[in-house]
MIZAKE-848050 format. One record per residue (C-alpha): residue number from 1; x, y, z. Coordinates in Angstrom, 3 decimals, decimal comma, padded with zeros to 6 digits. Example, Ala and Ser with C-alpha at 12.3 -4.5 7.8 and 13.67 -1.06 7.14 Angstrom:
% MIZAKE-848050
n:east:north:up
1:012,300:-004,500:007,800
2:013,670:-001,060:007,140
***
This chain:
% MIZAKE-848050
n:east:north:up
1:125,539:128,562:049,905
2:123,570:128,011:046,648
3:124,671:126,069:043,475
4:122,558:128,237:041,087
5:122,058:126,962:037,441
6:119,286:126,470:035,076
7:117,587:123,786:036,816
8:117,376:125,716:039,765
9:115,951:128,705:037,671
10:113,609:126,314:035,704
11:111,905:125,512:038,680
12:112,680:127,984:040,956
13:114,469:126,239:044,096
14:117,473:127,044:045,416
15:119,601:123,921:044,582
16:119,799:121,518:041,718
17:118,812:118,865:044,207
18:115,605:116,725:043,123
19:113,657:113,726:045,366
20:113,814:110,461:043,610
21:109,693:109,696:043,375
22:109,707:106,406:045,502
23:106,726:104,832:045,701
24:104,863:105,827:048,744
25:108,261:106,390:050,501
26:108,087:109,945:049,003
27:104,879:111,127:050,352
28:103,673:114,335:050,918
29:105,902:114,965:054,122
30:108,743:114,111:052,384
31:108,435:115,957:049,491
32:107,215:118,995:051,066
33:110,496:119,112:052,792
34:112,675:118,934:050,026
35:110,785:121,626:048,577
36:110,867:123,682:051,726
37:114,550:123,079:052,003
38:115,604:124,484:048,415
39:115,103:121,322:046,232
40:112,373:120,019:043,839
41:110,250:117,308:045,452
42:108,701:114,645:043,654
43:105,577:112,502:045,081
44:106,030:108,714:044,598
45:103,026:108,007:042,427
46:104,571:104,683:041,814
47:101,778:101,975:040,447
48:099,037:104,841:040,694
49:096,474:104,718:043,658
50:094,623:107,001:042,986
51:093,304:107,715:046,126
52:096,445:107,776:047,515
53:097,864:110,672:044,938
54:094,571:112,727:045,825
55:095,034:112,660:049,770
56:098,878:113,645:049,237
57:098,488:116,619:046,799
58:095,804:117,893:049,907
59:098,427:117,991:052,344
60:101,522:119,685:050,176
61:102,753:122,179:051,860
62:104,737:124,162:049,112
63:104,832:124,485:045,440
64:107,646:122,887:044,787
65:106,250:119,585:044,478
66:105,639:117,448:041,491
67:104,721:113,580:040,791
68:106,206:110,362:039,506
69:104,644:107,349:037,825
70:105,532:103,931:036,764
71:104,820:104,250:033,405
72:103,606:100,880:032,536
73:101,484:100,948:035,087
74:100,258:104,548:034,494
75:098,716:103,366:031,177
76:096,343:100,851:032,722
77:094,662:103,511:034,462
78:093,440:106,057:031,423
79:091,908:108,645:034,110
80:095,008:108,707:036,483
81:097,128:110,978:034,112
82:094,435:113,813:033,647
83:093,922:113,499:037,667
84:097,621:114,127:038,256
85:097,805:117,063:036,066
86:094,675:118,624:037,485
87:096,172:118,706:040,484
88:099,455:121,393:038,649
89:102,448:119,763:039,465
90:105,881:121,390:039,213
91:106,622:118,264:037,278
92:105,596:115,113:036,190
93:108,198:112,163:036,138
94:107,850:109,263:033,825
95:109,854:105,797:034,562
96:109,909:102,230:033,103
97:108,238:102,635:029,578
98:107,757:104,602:026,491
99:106,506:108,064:027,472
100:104,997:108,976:024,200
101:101,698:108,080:024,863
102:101,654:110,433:027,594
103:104,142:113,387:026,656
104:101,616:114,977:024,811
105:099,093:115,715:027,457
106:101,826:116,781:029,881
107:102,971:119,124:027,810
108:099,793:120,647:026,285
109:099,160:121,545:029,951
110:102,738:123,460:030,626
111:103,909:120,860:032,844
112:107,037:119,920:032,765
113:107,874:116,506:031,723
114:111,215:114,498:033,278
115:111,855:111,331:031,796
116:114,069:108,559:033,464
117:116,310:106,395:031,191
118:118,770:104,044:031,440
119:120,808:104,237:028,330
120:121,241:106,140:025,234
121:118,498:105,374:023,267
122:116,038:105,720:025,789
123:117,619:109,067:025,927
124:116,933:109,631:022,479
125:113,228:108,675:022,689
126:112,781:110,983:025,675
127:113,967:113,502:023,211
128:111,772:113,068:020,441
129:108,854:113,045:022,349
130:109,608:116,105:023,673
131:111,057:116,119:027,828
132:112,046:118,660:028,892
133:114,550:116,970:032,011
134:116,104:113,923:031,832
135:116,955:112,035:034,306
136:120,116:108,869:033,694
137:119,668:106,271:036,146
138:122,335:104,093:036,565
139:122,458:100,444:037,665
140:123,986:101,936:041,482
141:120,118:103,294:042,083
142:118,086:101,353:044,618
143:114,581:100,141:043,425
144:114,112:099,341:039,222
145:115,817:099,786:036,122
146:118,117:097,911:033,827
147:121,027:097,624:035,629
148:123,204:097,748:032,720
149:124,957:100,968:032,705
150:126,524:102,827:035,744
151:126,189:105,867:036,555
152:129,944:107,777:036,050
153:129,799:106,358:032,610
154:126,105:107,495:031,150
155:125,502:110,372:032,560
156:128,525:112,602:030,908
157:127,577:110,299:027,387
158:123,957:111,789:027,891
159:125,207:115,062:028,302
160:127,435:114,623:025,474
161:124,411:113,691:023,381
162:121,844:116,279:024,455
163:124,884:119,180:024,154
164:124,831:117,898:019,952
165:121,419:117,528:020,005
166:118,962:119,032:021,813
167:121,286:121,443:024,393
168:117,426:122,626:025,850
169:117,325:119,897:027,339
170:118,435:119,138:031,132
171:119,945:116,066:033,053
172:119,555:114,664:036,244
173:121,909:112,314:037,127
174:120,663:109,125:039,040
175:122,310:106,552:041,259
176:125,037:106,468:043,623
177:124,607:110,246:045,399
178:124,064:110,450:048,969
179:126,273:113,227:050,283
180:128,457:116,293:048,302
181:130,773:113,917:046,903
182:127,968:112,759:044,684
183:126,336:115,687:043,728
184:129,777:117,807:042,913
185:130,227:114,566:040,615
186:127,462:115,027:038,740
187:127,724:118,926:038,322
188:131,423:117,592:037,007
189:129,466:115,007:035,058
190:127,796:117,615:032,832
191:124,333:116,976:034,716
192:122,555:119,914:035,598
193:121,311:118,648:038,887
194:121,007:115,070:041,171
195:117,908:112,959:041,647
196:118,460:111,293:045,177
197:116,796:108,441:046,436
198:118,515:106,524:049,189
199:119,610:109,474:050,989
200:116,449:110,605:051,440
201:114,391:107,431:052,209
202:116,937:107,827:055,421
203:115,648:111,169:056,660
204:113,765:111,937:059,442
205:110,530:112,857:057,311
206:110,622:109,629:054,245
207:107,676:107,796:055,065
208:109,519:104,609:056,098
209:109,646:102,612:059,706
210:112,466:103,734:061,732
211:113,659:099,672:061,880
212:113,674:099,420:058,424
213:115,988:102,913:058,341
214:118,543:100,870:060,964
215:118,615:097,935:060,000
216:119,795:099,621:056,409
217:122,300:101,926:058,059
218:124,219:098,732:059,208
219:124,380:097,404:055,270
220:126,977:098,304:052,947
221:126,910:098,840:049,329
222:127,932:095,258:049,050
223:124,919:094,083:050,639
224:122,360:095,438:048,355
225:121,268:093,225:045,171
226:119,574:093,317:041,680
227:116,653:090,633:041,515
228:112,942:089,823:040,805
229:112,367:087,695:043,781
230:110,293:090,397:045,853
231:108,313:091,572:042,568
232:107,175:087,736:042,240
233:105,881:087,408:045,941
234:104,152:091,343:045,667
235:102,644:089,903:042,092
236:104,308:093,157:040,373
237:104,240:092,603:036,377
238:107,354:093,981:035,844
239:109,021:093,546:032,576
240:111,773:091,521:032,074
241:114,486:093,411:031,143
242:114,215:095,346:034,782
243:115,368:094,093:037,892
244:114,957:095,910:041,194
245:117,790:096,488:043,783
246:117,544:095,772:047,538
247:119,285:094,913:050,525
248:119,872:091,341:050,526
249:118,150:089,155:053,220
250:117,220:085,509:053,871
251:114,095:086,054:051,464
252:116,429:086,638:048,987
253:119,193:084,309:049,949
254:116,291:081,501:049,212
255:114,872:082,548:046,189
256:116,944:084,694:044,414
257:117,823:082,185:041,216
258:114,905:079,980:041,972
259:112,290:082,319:040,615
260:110,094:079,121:039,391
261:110,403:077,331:042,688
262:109,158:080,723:044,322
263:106,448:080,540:042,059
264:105,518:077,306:043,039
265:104,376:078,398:046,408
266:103,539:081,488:045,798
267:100,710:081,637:048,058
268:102,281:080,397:050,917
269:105,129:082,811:051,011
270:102,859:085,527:050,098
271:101,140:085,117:053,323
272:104,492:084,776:055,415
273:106,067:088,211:053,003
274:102,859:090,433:054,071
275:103,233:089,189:057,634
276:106,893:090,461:057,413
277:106,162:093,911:056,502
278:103,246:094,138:059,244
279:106,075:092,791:061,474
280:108,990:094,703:060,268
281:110,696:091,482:060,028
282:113,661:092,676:057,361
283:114,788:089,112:057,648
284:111,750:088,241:054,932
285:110,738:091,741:053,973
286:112,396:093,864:051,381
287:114,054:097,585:051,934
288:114,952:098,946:048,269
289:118,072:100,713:048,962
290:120,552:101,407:046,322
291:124,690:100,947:046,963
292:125,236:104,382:048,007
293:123,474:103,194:051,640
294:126,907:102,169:052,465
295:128,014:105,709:052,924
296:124,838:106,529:055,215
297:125,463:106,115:058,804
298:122,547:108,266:060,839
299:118,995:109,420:059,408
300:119,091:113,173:059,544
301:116,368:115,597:058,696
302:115,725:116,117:055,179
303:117,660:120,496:055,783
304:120,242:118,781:057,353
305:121,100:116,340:054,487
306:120,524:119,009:051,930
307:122,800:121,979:053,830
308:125,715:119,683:054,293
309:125,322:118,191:050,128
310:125,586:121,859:049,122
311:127,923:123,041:051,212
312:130,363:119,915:050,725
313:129,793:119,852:046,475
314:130,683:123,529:046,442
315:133,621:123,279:048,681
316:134,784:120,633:046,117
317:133,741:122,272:043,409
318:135,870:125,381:044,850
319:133,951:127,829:043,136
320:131,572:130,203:044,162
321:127,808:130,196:043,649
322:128,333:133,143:040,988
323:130,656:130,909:039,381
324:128,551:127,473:039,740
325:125,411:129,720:037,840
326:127,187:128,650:034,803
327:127,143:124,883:035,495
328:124,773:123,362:033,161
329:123,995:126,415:030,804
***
């Protein structure tokens, strides 16, 4: 069964289903599949190795496939954005910072530009500088952003907006949707289509060790956190005003509010963090989830996951895919 709108018809998959970019977690396997099973995948261009982005637009299997980039990041590197759009993505996804430096180039070459924000004037700015998809990322979401809004409350306030204002443009809604539930939500919402994440760093295919999958499967929503903690010991310059959320551990447990202390040894428990993650020791070492992992309980293959979101949203939805062609429009 298909939920057919103008996302799907924009770039021609089968269902408005679209991979959250996580950084190296969405690789080229994992995007691929998404594609390959109806939905838009998204590369996790994340900080922008370069080398990294090259090797995994070699091995995409299907055209479906775009990129995403920390946007901050992105700008320190003036080559990587004219490398990524050499390379024709289905999209290109900016997060973290003001896209207008870069919205021009994206668009001059027909690519099309999705913008994350995380409230309405970001929303507006993504406007103005001319996205074509955005996508509102509430504080539920696993990994960065503001934390300040959730996601039942901004995306139909977005949609709202861009219906008075620029009704061209499509939503994603972000945060909180791991099975049907979530995405018939967000088609109720007035988004045109989901951006998953967590859901999908638990398939089969996410580029992920198996013991960090399990040991997340066990969590629920309560366990996850917002902090800064794990961007201090990986000596990420994030800004301020964005926190990222992961499942809480003894790393966090001991640092989490004592920021300066953690700075104070940084060295040290920079040494004992990347023997962690060689270790998988999730005691120490992070696992960006967002709250939804509470409602995951196996990892699945990345058709499985998608078949039973589509076929659960449109049983709640009760309509049928002729009907649901008119979601969004």
């Amino acid at each position: 069964m298909r939920l057919q709108n103008r996302l799907t018809e924009k770039f021609g998959i089968e269902h408005p289903i679209v991979l959250a970019p996580m950084d190296y977690v969405s690789d080229w396997r994992l995007a691929s599949a998404v594609a390959e099973a109806g939905g838009l995948g998204l590369i996790g261009g994340g900080y922008g190795d370069e080398s990294w982005l090259h090797d995994q637009f070699d091995r995409v299997t299907t055209e479906a496939v775009g990129c995403g980039f920390i946007t901050w990041s992105m700008a320190q590197q003036p080559q990587l954005l004219e490398k990524a759009i050499g390379y024709r993505p289905a999209a290109i996804f900016l997060s973290f910072s003001d896209p207008a430096p870069h919205a021009p180039a994206i668009r001059a070459a027909g690519i099309p530009l999705i913008c994350q924000v995380h409230n309405l004037e970001q929303a507006r700015r993504a406007v103005a500088v001319g996205a074509n998809v955005i996508a509102a990322q509430g504080g539920e979401a696993g990994g960065h952003g503001t934390g300040t809004r959730s996601t039942f409350t901004l995306v139909p306030e977005i949609a709202d907006f861009l219906a008075r204002e620029a009704p061209e443009v499509m939503l994603l809604a972000a945060g909180g949707i791991g099975d049907g539930r979530g995405l018939a939500a967000a088609l109720a919402l007035g988004a045109d289509g989901a951006l998953v994440g967590t859901r999908f760093w638990a398939a089969e295919e996410a580029a992920i060790p198996r013991a960090a999958q399990h040991r997340a499967l066990r969590a629920s929503g309560d366990d996850t956190i917002r902090q800064s903690a794990f961007d201090i010991v990986r000596e990420k310059p994030w800004p301020t005003r964005y926190t990222g959320r992961v499942l809480h551990n003894d790393f966090i447990r001991r640092w989490h509010g004592d920021e300066s202390g953690l700075r104070g040894v940084l060295h040290e428990k920079q040494e004992q963090f990347r023997a962690a993650v060689k270790a998988e020791d999730y005691d120490v070492a992070n696992l960006i989830v967002g709250e939804v992992v509470g409602q995951i309980d196996r990892v699945d293959t990345v058709a499985s996951i998608i078949d039973d979101m589509v076929d659960t949203a449109a049983a709640i939805l009760g309509r049928t895919s002729h009907d649901l062609a008119a979601i969004g429009s």
